[in-house]
C-alpha positions in Angstrom: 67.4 -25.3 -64.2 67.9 -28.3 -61.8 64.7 -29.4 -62.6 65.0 -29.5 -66.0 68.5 -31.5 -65.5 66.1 -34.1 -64.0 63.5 -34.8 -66.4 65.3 -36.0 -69.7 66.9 -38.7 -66.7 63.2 -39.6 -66.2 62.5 -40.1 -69.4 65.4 -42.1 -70.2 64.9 -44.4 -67.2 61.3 -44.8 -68.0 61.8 -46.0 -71.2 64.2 -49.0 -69.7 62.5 -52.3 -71.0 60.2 -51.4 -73.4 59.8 -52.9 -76.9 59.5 -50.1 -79.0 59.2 -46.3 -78.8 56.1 -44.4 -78.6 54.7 -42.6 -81.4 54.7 -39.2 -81.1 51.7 -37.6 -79.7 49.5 -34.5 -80.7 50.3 -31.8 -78.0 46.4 -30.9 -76.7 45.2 -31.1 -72.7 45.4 -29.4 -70.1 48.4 -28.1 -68.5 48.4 -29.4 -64.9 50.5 -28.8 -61.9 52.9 -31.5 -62.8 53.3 -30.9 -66.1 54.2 -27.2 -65.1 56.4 -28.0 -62.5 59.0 -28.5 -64.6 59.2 -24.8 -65.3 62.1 -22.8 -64.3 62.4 -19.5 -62.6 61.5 -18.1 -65.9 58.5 -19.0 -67.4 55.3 -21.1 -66.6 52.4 -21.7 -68.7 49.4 -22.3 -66.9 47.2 -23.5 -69.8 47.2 -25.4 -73.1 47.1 -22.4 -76.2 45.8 -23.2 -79.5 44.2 -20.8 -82.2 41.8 -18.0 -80.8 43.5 -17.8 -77.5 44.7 -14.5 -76.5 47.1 -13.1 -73.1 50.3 -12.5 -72.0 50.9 -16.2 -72.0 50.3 -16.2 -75.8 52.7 -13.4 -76.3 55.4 -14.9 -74.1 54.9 -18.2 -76.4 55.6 -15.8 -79.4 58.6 -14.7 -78.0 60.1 -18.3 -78.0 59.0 -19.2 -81.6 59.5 -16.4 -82.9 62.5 -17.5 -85.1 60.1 -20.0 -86.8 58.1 -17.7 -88.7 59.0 -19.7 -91.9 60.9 -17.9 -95.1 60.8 -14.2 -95.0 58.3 -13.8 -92.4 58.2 -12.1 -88.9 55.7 -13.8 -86.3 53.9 -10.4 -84.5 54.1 -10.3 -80.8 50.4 -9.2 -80.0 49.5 -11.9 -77.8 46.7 -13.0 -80.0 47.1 -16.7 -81.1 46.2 -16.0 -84.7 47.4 -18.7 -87.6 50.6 -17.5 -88.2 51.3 -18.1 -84.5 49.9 -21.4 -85.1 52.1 -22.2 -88.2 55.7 -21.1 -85.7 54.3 -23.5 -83.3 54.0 -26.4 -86.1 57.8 -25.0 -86.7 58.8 -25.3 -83.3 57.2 -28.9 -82.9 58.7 -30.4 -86.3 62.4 -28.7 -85.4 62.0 -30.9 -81.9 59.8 -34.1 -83.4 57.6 -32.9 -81.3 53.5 -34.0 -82.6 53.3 -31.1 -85.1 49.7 -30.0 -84.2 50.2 -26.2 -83.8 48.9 -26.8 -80.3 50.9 -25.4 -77.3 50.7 -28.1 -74.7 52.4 -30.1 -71.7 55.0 -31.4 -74.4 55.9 -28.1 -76.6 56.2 -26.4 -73.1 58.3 -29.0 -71.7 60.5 -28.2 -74.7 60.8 -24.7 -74.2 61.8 -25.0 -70.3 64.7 -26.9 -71.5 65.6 -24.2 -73.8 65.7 -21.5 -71.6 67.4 -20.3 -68.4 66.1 -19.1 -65.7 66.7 -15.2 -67.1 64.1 -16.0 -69.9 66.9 -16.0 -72.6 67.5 -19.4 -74.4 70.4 -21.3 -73.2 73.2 -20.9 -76.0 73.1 -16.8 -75.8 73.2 -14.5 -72.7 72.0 -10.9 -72.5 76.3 -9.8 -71.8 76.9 -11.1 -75.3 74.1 -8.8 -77.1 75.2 -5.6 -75.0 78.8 -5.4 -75.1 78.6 -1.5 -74.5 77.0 -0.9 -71.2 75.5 -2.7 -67.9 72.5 -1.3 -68.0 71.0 -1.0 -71.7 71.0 2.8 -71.4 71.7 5.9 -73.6 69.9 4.1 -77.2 67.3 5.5 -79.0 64.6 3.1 -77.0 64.2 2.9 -73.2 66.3 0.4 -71.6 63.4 -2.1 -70.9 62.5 -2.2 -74.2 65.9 -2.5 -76.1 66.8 -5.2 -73.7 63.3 -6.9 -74.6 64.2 -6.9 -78.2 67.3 -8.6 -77.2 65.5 -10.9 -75.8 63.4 -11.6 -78.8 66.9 -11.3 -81.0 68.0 -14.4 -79.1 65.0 -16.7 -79.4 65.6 -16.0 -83.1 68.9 -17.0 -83.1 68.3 -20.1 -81.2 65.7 -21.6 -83.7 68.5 -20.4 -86.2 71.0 -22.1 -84.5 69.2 -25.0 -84.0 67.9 -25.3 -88.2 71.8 -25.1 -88.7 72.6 -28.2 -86.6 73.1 -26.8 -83.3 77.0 -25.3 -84.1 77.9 -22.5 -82.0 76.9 -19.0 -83.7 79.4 -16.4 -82.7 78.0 -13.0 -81.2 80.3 -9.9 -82.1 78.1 -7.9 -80.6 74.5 -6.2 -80.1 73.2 -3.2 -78.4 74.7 0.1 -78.8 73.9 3.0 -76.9 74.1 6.6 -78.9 78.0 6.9 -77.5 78.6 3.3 -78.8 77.6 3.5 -82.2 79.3 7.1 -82.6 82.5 5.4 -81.3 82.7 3.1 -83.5 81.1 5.1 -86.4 77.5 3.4 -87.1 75.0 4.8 -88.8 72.4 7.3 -87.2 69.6 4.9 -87.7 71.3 2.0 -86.6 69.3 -0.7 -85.7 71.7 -1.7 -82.9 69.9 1.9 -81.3 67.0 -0.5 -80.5 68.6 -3.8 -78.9 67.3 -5.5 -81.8 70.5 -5.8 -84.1 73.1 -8.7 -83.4 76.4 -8.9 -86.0 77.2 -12.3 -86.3 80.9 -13.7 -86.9 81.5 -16.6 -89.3 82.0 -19.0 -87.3 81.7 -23.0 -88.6 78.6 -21.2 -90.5 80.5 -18.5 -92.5 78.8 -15.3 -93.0 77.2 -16.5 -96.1 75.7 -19.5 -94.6 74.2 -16.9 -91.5 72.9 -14.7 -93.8 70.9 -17.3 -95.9 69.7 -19.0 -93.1 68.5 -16.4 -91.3 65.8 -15.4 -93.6 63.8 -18.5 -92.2 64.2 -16.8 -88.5 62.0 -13.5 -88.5 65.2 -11.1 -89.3 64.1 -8.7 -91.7 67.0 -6.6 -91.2 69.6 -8.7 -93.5 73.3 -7.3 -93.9 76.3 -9.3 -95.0 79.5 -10.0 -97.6 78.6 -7.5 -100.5 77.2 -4.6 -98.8 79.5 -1.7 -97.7 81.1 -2.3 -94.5 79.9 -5.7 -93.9 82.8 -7.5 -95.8 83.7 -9.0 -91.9 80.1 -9.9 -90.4 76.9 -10.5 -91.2 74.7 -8.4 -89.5 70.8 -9.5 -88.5 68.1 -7.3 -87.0 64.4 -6.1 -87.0 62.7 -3.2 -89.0 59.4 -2.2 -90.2 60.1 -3.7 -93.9 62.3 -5.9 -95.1 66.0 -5.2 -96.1 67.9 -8.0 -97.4 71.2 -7.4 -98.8 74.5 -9.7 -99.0 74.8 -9.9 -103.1 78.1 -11.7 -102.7 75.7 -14.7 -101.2 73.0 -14.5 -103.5 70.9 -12.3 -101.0 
């Protein structure tokens, strides 16, 4: 973290005395030791990814773009840098003026340490506020590694989200449930909120209406708000295996 603190400095002193801004560059090259050095405890990518690449380090870079799938999609996490991966990075890159190029290099990766902290989760959410039921991410209908890794995923998608919305605050009424949880509080067998992947939203500056619009741009195919039974108070976002949109009182 303290090492991303220092590098926006840098920039900003390096750029005492000139004429005229750069234009934005394309993001190809190599990744170097410097360029990587600004990595926190997280995260570091030790390569430039483009199209055809294929690793772990491909599938972690899905992970952070995966709320740039464009409208109605969802960006698969198979760690194979196909073009739809290609197309989230352009996303990524035009949401931060980056050079849109669909290239992961030293600048999209620079962007992406400065989103995150060193836990791996971007820095406006926080695994505490998607699990407001146990410590430990326990008792669901997934193991507790994985429902927390789809929390993880939840909150990169909320981030871009966050972000397309002008960076206002998105309030987080909770996330995982464990099968105690959701029987407390009377949620549906199936729940999605079983498998760490559900987050309900409050309104916020956004409204529920405005959340549940927006977030069909963000890889959510789970889509509950105002209109459907029981959702009158939230707006409620998640993953499935085929789309479920519904929020008729906002045109969804």
């Amino acid at each position: 973290m303290r090492l991303r603190l220092v590098l926006p400095l840098l920039a900003l002193m390096a750029g005492f005395g000139s004429a005229a801004a750069a234009p934005v560059a394309a993001d190809p090259g190599p990744v170097t030791a410097g360029t990587t050095a600004a990595a926190d405890a997280c995260y570091s990518w030790g390569r430039t990814l483009s199209q055809g690449a294929s690793g772990d380090d491909v599938r972690q870079l899905q992970i952070r773009v995966a709320g740039y799938p464009g409208y109605g999609g969802v960006l698969a996490l198979d760690g194979q840098f196909g073009a739809g991966t290609k197309a989230a990075v352009t996303r990524f890159q035009q949401a931060y003026g980056l050079g849109a190029d669909g290239i992961a290099g030293p600048a999209t990766f620079a962007k992406i340490y400065q989103l995150q902290d060193d836990d791996c989760t971007p820095v406006n959410f926080t695994y505490a506020e998607l699990n407001r039921c146990n410590s430990d991410w326990s008792g669901g209908n997934v193991s507790a590694a994985t429902a927390k890794a789809n929390a993880l995923v939840s909150m990169w998608k909320l981030q871009a989200m966050r972000h397309a919305m002008g960076d206002r605050p998105i309030v987080v009424n909770g996330g995982f449930r464990s099968v105690a949880c959701n029987n407390a509080v009377g949620g549906a067998a199936a729940s999605r909120h079983l498998y760490g992947d559900a987050v309900d939203l409050g309104a916020g500056a956004q409204g529920f209406c405005g959340l549940a619009q927006q977030a069909r741009n963000h890889g959510f195919s789970e889509i509950l708000g105002p209109g459907y039974p029981g959702h009158s108070d939230h707006t409620h976002v998640a993953h499935r295996s085929s789309r479920f949109w519904s929020a008729s009182s906002c045109g969804i």
